[in-house]
C-alpha positions as CSV (number, residue, x, y, z in Angstrom):
1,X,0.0,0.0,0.0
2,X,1.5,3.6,-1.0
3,X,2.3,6.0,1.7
4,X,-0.5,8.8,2.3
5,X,2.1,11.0,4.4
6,X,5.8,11.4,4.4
7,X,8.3,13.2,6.6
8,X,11.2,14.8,5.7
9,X,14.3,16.1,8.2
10,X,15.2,19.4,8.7
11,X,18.0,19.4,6.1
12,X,15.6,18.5,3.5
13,X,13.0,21.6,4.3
14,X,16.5,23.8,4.8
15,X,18.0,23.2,1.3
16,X,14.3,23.5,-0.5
17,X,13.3,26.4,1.4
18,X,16.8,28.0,0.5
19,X,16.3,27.4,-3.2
20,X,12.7,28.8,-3.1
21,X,11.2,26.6,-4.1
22,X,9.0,25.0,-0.9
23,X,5.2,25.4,-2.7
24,X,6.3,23.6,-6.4
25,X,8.1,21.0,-4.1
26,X,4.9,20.8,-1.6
27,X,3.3,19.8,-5.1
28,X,5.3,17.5,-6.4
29,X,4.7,15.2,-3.5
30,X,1.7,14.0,-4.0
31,X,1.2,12.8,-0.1
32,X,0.6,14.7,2.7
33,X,3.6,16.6,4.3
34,X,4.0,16.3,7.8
35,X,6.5,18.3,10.1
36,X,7.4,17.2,13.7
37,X,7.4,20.2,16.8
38,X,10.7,19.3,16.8
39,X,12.3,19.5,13.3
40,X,10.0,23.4,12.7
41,X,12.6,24.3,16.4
42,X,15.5,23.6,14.2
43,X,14.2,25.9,11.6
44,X,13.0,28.2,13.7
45,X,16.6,28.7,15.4
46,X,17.9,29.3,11.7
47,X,15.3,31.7,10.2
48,X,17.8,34.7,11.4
49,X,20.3,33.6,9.5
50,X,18.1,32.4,6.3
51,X,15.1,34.0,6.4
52,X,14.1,32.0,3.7
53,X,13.4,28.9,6.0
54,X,10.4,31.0,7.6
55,X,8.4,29.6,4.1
56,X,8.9,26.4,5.9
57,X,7.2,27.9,9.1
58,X,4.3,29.9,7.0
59,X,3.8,26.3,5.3
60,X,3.3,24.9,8.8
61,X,0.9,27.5,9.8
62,X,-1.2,27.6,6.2
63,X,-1.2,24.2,6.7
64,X,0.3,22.9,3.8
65,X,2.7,21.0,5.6
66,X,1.0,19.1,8.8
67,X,2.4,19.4,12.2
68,X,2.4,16.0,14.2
69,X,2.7,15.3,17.4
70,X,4.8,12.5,19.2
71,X,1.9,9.8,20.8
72,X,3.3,7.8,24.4
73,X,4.6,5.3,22.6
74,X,6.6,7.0,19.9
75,X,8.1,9.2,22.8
76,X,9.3,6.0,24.6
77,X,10.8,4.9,21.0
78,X,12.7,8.6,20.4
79,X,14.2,8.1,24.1
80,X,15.4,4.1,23.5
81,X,16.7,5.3,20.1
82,X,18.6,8.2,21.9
83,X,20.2,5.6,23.4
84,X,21.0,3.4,21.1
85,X,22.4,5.9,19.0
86,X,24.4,8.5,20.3
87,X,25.5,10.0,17.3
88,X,21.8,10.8,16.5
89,X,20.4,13.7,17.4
90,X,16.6,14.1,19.2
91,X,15.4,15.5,16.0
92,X,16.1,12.5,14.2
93,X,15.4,10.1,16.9
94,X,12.1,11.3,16.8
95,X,11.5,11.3,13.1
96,X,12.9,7.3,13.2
97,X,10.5,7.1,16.0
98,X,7.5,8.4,14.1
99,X,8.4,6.4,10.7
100,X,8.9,3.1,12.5
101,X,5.5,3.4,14.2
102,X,3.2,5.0,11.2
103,X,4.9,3.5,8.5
104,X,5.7,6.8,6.7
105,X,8.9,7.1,4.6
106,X,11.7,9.5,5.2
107,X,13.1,11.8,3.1
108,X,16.6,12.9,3.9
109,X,20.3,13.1,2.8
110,X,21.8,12.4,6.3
111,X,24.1,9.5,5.6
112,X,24.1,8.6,9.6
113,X,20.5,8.8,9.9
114,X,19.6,6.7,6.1
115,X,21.8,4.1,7.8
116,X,20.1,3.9,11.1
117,X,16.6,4.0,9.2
118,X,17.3,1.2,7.0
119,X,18.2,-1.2,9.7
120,X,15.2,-0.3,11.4
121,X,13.5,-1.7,7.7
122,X,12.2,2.4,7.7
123,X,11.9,3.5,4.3
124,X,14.1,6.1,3.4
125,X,13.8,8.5,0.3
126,X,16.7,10.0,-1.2
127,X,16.3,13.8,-1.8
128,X,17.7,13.2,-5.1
129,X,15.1,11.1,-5.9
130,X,12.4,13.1,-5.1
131,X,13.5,16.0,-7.1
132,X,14.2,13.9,-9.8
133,X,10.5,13.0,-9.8
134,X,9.4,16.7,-9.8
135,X,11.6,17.4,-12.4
136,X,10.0,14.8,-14.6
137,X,6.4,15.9,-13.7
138,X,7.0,19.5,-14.1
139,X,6.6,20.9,-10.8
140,X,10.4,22.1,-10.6
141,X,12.5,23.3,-13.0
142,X,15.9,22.3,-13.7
143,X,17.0,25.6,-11.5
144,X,14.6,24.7,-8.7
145,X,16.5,21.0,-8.8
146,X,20.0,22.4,-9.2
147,X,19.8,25.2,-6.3
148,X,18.3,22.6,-4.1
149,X,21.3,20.6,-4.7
150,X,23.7,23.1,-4.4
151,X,22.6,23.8,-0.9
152,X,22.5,20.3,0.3
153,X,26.7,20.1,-1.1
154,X,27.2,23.3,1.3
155,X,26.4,25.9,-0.6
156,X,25.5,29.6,0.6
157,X,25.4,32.5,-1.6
158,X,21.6,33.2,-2.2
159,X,20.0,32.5,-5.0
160,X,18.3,35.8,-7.1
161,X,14.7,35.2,-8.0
């Protein structure tokens, strides 16, 4: 059965939010969006920097992108994966945590966090891949792809729109 929701980490809403290009990609997906409290913080933290990440935060609150919250159980799961893996942040602890239990995919380019998700049989979406799919169906151009990429390689002079 396809997925109805996916999440995505905050490096993924970062480097599309960068490009501007957070409403086409929204789009493309084809699935529902959601956001944890804890992945908007990190954003939040970096909007004085970037102020293009608050289009991630005015997603959140038009709600384009859907805000969930940790149940019990997955809050156990974020704590016993916290402690399993150290190098991990919360952030992603909790994202593994919410994947695992809903069965939603995750789309990221964190090597150390792919890893951890695929031996927990979590799904994991490469950012690549995902653009490559917009590309194809229209919703981002070839600049909207390339920007996007640029950032996630460490990019940081701003792109002119």
């Amino acid at each position: 059965m396809k997925p109805v929701c996916l999440l995505a980490d905050a490096m993924v809403w970062n480097y599309v939010a960068k490009a501007g290009c957070l409403g086409r990609f929204l789009e493309s997906l084809r699935v529902t969006a959601k956001i944890l409290p804890l992945v908007a913080g990190q954003l939040e933290k970096a909007v004085s920097s970037w102020p293009e990440l608050s289009s991630v935060l005015q997603a959140i609150k038009a709600k384009q992108i859907e805000c969930y919250e940790l149940s019990d159980e997955e809050h156990v799961l974020l704590m016993r994966l916290l402690d399993q893996h150290p190098g991990l942040g919360e952030a992603d602890c909790a994202l593994l945590a919410v994947a695992s239990t809903q069965g939603w995919p995750l789309v990221t380019c964190d090597v150390a966090l792919k890893k951890v998700a695929r031996r927990l049989k979590i799904e994991c979406i490469e950012l690549t891949d995902v653009l490559d799919r917009a590309l194809r169906s229209g919703s981002l151009t070839e600049a909207d792809t390339q920007w996007v990429m640029y950032y996630s390689q460490g990019g940081q002079e701003r792109r002119n729109r």
